[in-house]
N, C-alpha and C positions, 0 to 999 in steps of 0.2 A: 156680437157685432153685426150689423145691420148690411148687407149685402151692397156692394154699389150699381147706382143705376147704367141707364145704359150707355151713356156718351165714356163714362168711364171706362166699362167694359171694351168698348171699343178701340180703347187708348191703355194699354196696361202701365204705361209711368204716370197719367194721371189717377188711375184709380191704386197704383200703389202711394202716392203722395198722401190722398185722403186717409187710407189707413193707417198711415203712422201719424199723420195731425191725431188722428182718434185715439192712439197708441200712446204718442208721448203724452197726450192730456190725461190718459189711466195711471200711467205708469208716477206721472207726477202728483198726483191727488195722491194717490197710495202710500208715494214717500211722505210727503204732508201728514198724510191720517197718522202713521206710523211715530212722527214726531212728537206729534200732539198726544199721542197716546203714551208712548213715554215721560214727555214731560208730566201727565196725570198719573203716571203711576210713582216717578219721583216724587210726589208729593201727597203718595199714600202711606203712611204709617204701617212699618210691618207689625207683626201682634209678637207678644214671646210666648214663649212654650215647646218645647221639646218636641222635635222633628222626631216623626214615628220612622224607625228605619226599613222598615217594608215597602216604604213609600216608594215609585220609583224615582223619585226628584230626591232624596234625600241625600246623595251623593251630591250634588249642586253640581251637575253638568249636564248638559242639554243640550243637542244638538238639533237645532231649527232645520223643517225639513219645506222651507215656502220656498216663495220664488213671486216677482213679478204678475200684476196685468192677465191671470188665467195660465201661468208655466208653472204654477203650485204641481198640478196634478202630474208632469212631467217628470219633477222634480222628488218630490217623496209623495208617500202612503199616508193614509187617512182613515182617522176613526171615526164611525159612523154615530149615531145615537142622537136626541133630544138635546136641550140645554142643561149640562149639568146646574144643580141646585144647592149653589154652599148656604149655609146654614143663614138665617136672617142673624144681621149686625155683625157675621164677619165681614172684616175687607176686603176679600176672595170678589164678595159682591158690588164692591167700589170699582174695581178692577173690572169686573164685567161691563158694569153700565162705563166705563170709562172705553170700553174697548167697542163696546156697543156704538157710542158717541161719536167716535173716530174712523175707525179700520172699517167698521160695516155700517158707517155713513157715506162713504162713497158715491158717487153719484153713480158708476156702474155697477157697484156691487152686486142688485140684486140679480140685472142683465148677467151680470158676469160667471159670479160666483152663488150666490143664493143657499148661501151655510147658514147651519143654525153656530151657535157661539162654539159650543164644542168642537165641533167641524170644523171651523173655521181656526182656532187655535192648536187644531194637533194639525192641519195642513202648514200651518203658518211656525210654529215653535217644537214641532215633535209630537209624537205619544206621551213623549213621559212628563212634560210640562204641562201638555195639558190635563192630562191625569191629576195634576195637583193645582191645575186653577176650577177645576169641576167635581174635585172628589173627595177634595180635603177637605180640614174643618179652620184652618187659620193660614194666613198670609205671612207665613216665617220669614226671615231674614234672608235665609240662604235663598228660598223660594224668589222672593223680590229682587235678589240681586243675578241669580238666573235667568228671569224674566226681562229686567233692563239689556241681559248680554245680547238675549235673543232678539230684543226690540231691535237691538242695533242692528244686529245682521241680517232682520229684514230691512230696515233704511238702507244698507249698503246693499245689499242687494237690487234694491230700485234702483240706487243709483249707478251699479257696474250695468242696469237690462235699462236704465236711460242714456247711456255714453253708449252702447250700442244702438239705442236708437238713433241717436241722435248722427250719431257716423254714417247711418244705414240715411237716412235722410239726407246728409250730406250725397255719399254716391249715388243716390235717384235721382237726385237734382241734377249735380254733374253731367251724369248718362243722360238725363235729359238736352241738356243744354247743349251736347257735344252730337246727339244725336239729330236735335231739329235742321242745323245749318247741311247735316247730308239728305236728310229730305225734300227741302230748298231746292238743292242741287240735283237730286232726282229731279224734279219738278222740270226745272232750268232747261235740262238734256232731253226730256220728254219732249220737251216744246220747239225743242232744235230741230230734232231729229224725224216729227212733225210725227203720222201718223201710221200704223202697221200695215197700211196699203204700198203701193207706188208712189205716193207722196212724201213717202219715208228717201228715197230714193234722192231727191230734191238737196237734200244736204250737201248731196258728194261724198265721196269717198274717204277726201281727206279730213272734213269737218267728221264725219261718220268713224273714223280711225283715232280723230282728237278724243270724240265720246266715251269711244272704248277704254282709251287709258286716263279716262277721269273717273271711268267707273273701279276702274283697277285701284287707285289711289282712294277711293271712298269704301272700297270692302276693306283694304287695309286698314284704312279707318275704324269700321266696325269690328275689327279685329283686335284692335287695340283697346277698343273701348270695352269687349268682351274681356278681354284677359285680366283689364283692370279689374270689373266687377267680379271675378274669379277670385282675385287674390282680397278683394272684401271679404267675400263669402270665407272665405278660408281663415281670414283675420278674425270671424264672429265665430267660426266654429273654435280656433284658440281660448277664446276669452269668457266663451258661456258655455254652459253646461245643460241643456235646456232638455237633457233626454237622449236614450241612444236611435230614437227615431224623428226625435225634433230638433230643427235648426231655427234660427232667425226667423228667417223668411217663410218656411213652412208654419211656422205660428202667426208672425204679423200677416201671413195673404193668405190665410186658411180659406177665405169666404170668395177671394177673384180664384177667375177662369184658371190662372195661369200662377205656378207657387214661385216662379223667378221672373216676377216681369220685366227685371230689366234685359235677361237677358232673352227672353220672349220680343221684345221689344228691338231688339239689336236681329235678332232671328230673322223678322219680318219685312225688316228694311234691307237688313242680308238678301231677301228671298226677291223685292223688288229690285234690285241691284242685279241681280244673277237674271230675271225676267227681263230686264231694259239690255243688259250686254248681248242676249241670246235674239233682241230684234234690232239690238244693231249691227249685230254679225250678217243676221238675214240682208237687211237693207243694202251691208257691203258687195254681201255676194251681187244682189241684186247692179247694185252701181260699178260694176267691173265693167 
């Protein structure tokens, strides 16, 4: 993901908003691919013949080890290696170009992930599936109907790390919207209270006294707004699994300044707040 420039930087809920337009358009193309890819593989002919029981898919269970949008790697382990090569006119090789077509047509793919097909399949379905779509000699039944289970649970998976995004979107916007009207209102009291000289003075005491406890009622503000976005955070760590070192937001803001803008963002306006009360304290003393 492409770094944001600088007007964003300078704004961490507008440079968080960009990142998840970017985010939820991956995370949706991928549920897509994953659709299509299934539905192609419904409509591949398993072969018959007798599942070798060495195999490790011979058991027909498979646990998918993907995950969303680049939290593959957070999430399971991965076999390295070339493109496995099943044998020419098995279906193993329907299944690949079918998987090719889809999942690693992507439009961030290569940005993102940049697997060869093997790679990409033991990230996405396990070791042991893909062990049997890269090493076997035929498309068994059991195999096929393994491969559908897992197709699924990477589609649901998009879609449990797309209701997080989409949540996560919600609360930036909110925090935005709830945050502009006390910057406003900084503005507003800056201009009352006029400038950090002796003309600061000019307000009076009592207009000067009104300031303070408007500033009082607008850090409570950002207090509130903080705790909200707290109990977000806390909502995303319930519901995703994304690593015991990665959350939400340490994945969607990997690339800005700051891994919780919003509440970077609530910080900063906190910090003008606490800077405008400390010269209107000054001004009081002054106007005694």
């Amino acid at each position: 993901m492409a770094a944001t420039h600088a007007d964003e930087g300078s704004d961490p809920i507008r440079a968080a908003r960009a990142k998840l337009r970017v985010e939820r358009r991956r995370v949706v193309d991928e549920r897509e691919a994953f659709r299509a890819f299934r539905g192609r593989v419904s409509s591949i002919p398993n072969e018959s013949g007798r599942v070798d029981p060495t195999d490790p898919g011979a058991g027909g269970g498979f646990a998918g080890a993907g995950g969303p949008a680049g939290v593959r790697g957070a999430i399971g382990g991965a076999t390295g290696g070339a493109d496995g090569a099943a044998p020419p006119g098995s279906r193993l090789v329907a299944v690949r170009d079918a998987y090719r077509a889809t999942v690693m047509s992507v439009p961030h793919y290569e940005a993102e992930y940049d697997d060869t097909y093997e790679r990409s399949v033991a990230e996405e379905f396990g070791p042991e599936l893909a062990y049997v779509l890269t090493r076997t000699d035929c498309f068994h039944e059991e195999y096929k109907r393994s491969l559908l289970c897992a197709v699924e649970t990477a589609v649901q998976e998009r879609e449990a790390f797309l209701d997080a995004v989409e949540s996560e979107i919600e609360s930036v916007e909110r925090a935005g919207s709830r945050l502009e009207p006390i910057r406003t209102e900084i503005g507003a009291i800056e201009a009352e209270i006029g400038g950090e000289g002796d003309d600061s003075a000019a307000a009076g005491f009592g207009a000067l006294d009104a300031c303070r406890t408007r500033i009082g009622v607008l850090r409570d503000d950002c207090d509130r707004i903080a705790a909200r976005r707290q109990r977000v955070l806390a909502d995303h760590e319930r519901r995703l699994a994304l690593g015991d070192e990665l959350d939400l937001p340490g994945y969607c803001y990997q690339d800005l300044d700051v891994t919780y803008p919003v509440l970077a963002a609530v910080g900063a306006v906190g910090d003008q707040l606490e800077m405008l009360r400390e010269r209107i304290e000054r001004a009081m003393t002054r106007a005694r």
